[in-house]
VMD Tcl script that draws the C-alpha trace (Angstrom):
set ca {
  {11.75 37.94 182.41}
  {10.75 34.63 180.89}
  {7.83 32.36 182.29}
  {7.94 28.99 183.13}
  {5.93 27.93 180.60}
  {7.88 30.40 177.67}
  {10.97 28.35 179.54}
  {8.83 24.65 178.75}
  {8.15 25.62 175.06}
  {11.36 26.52 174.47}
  {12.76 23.32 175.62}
  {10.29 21.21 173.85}
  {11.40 23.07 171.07}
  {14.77 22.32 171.44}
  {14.12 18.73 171.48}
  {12.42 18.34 169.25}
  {15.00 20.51 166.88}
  {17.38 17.68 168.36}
  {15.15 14.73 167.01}
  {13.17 13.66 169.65}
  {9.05 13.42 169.38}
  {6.61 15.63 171.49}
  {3.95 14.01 172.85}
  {1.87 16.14 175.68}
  {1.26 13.91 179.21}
  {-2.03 14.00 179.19}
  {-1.52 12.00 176.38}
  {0.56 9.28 177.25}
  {-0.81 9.07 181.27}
  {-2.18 5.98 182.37}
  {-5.60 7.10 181.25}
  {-4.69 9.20 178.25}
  {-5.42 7.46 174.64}
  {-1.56 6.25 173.86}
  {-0.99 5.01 177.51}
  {2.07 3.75 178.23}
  {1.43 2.56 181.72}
  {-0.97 0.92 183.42}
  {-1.06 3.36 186.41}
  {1.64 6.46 188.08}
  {3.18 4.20 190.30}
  {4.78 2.56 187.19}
  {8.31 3.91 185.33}
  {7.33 4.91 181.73}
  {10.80 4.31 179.62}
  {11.09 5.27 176.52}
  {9.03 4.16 173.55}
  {11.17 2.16 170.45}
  {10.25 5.31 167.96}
  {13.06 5.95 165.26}
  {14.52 9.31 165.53}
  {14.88 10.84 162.59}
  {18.48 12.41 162.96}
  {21.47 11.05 164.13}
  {21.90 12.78 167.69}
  {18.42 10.92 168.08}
  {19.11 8.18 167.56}
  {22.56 8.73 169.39}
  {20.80 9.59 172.47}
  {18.29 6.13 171.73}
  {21.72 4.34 171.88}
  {22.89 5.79 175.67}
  {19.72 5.09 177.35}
  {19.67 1.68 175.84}
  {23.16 1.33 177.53}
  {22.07 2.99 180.46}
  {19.32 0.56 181.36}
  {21.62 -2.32 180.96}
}
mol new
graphics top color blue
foreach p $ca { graphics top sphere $p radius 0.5 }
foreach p [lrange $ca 0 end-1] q [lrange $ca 1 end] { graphics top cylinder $p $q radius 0.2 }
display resetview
């Protein structure tokens, strides 16, 4: 049987295998020390960081079309 968080590391792994960065919540929450909102009842989108493979930056490209 496989925990949740076994399950969670796993698929941070996987990510970041993919090209995309890991940065824990606590470190990006409205009070955390790279905060990239204000407060929770604000969307956080995704920061302008260069991937550095091509699926990356592949997956940079649909969310940019996405939120048009």
């Amino acid at each position: 049987m496989i925990t949740e968080d076994q399950l969670e590391q796993l698929a941070i792994q996987w990510f970041q295998d993919t090209g995309w960065n890991y940065v824990h919540g606590a470190v990006i929450a409205p009070e955390g020390v790279a905060a990239e909102r204000e407060d929770f009842r604000a969307v956080a989108e995704p920061s302008p960081r260069p991937s550095p493979n091509r699926r990356g930056r592949k997956m940079e490209r649909l969310v940019e079309e996405v939120k048009r």
